[in-house]
C-alpha positions, 0 to 999 in steps of 0.5 A, a space after each residue: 817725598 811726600 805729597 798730600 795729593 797721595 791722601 784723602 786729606 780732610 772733608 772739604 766743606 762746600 761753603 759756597 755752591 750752586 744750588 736749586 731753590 727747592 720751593 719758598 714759604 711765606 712767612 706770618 706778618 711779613 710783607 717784604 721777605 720770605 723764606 727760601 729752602 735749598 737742600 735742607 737749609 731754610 733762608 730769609 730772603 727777599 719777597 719775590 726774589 726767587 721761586 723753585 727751580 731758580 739756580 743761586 748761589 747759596 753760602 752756608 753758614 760759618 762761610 766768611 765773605 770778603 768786603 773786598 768784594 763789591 756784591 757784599 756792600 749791603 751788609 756793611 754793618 755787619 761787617 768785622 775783622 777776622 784773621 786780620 781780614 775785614 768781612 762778613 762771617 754768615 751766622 743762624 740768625 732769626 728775622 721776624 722769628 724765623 730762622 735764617 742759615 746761609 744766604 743765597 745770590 742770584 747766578 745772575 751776579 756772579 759773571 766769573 761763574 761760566 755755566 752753572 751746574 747744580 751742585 758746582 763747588 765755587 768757594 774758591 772762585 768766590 775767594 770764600 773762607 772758613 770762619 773758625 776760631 783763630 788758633 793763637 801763637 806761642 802766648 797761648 801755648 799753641 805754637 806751631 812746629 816750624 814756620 808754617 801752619 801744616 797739619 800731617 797730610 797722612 792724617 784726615 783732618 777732624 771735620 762732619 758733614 751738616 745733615 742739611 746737606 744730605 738729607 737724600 742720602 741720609 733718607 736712604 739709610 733710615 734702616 741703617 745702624 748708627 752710633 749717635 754721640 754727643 758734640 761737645 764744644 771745645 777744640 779739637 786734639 789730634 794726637 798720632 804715633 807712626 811706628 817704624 814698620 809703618 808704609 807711611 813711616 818714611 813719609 812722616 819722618 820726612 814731614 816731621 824733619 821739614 818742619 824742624 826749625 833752623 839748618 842746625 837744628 835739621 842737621 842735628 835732627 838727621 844726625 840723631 837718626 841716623 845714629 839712633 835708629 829708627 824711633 816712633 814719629 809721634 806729633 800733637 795736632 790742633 784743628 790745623 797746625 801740627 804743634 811744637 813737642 815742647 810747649 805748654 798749651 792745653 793740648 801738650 797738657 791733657 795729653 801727658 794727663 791721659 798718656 795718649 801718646 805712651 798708650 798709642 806707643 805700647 799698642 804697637 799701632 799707627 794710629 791718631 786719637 782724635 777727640 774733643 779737648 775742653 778745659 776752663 779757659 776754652 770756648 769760655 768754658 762753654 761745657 762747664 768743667 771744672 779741669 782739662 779733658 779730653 773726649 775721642 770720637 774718632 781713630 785713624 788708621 794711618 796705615 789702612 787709611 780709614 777711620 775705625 768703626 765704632 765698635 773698633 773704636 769704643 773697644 780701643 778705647 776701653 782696652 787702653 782706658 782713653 775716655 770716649 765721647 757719650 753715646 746716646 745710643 746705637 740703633 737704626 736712624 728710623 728707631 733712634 729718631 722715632 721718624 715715622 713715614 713722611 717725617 721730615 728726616 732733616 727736622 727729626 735729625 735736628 730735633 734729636 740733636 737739642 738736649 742736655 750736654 754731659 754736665 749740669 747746665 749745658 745744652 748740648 752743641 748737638 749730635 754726631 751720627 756713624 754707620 757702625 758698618 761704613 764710613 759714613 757719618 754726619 753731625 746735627 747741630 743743635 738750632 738753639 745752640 747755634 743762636 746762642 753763639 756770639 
């Protein structure tokens, strides 16, 4: 039996922490507010509400806070529905031309916390969720495969950290090598194929079979294998769910376009292509293309359990002709980002990541950066791009 406790899973994201106010900053003809920095975050708060060294509780943007909450009750006219839940989503807002991301509370107000501790992850306690766009049903062509919404617990889930939160490690590897890529805006597109003489291969012939609909269907399913010996397990994957074989929706489409998946079974690896579907009818067309692509920015080793590096990654992808996300370039941060000594790195990250998309008219959403050595990556979102988002 397979358990997802057996996987690194994906990079859970800290949406709601314990955190140090670094120091405030006032800001020019406000009387009332300031700004607060925590990690490498800026926050418009309230004038003389907190000072360096404070413990709060700071929310990152794309957090969505429940109104079911009394704390919240102060932002009640921001307050919408998403996935059927009313609440607040946090977004990069501008007051008095100044950039705000997050929002930071008081410990004080929060009596389930018992001893804060700087860094202390309390998304869950505070019943804090991710807002993200809402993968739509079989109307959209996004079913999901069975009832539930799984995504295979063999595979990590497509997900970067913020550069504002790891300016300190970040800061220790200005010499390092990376791989800087453009990020696109659309959804993300997972696609696998697990070979028979794969360790994880009986782990994914049974996650598949769990999510096969109906008893018949699962008899007739372990009959089929049974009789028919062992075949590739091979899956289509959104953001989240693991998605039904027959459908129609623009992930089973711009994967029959590439052949992804005949390509990933004439390789003879265990492999899953992640990548960036973009097409006319997602995100508003945000990236402007006139028909369905896709764009890999990462491989996962099923097997080893470990993304490819780079230079891994761009060779199977010339060698099976898979098209690859831009690459900006690939030098250390220090050259990359033209950061001399005492540069705010954080800054000097955020300001590469504004810049021109791939196509004609589009601002890039930002940039992705990964050690061409280790597992270490990070993305800036491009500032501009996020106030544009509705």
């Amino acid at each position: 039996m397979w358990s997802s406790t057996l996987f690194k899973g994906e990079n859970m994201r800290k949406l709601a922490s314990i955190q140090k106010v670094v120091g405030t900053a006032p800001i020019e003809g406000a009387d009332a507010i300031e700004i607060a920095f925590v990690l490498g975050w800026q926050v418009v708060v309230k004038k003389g509400e907190f000072k360096a060294g404070d413990l709060v509780v700071f929310y990152e943007i794309d957090s969505f806070l429940p109104a079911s909450d009394s704390r919240y009750d102060s932002f009640k006219e921001r307050f919408s529905t998403w996935d059927g839940k009313l609440g607040m989503r946090l977004k990069t807002i501008k007051l008095r031309k100044t950039l705000s991301q997050g929002l930071v509370l008081g410990v004080d107000k929060f009596s389930e916390i018992k001893n804060p501790k700087e860094g202390d992850d309390v998304t869950d306690l505070l019943k804090i969720e991710k807002w993200e766009i809402i993968e739509k049903g079989s109307n959209a062509g996004t079913r999901a495969l069975g009832s539930g919404k799984t995504f295979p617990p063999f595979i990590q889930k497509t997900d970067q950290e913020r550069i504002q939160n790891y300016g300190v490690m970040v800061e220790k590897a200005l010499d390092e090598k990376f791989e800087a890529t453009v990020k696109k805006d659309g959804s993300s597109l997972t696609v696998f194929v697990v070979q028979p003489d794969s360790k994880y291969y009986d782990i994914a012939k049974d996650f598949e079979s769990k999510k096969v609909k109906g008893l018949f269907a699962q008899v007739k399913a372990w009959f089929n294998n049974l009789f028919a010996g062992k075949k590739p397990v091979t899956g289509i994957c959104s953001r989240n769910i693991m998605l039904a074989k027959d459908d129609d929706s623009n992930f089973h489409k711009v994967t029959s376009k590439y052949a992804l998946i005949e390509k990933l079974l004439a390789s003879g690896k265990s492999y899953a292509l992640q990548g960036e579907l973009v097409a006319p009818d997602i995100q508003g067309n945000y990236e402007k293309v006139k028909d369905i692509e896709f764009h890999l920015f990462d491989i996962f080793d099923i097997d080893e359990q470990r993304y490819l590096l780079p230079m891994e990654r761009r060779g199977f992808a010339q060698e099976w002709r898979i098209p690859h996300v831009t690459v900006l370039g690939t030098n250390s941060l220090n050259a990359l980002t033209m950061t001399s000594k005492g540069d705010n790195i954080v800054q000097k990250l955020l300001d590469f990541a504004e810049g021109k998309g791939d196509n004609d008219g589009v601002m890039r959403e930002g940039v992705v950066f990964k050690s061409t050595t280790r597992d270490f990556s990070f993305k800036a979102i491009s500032n501009s791009y996020l106030l544009k988002q509705k």
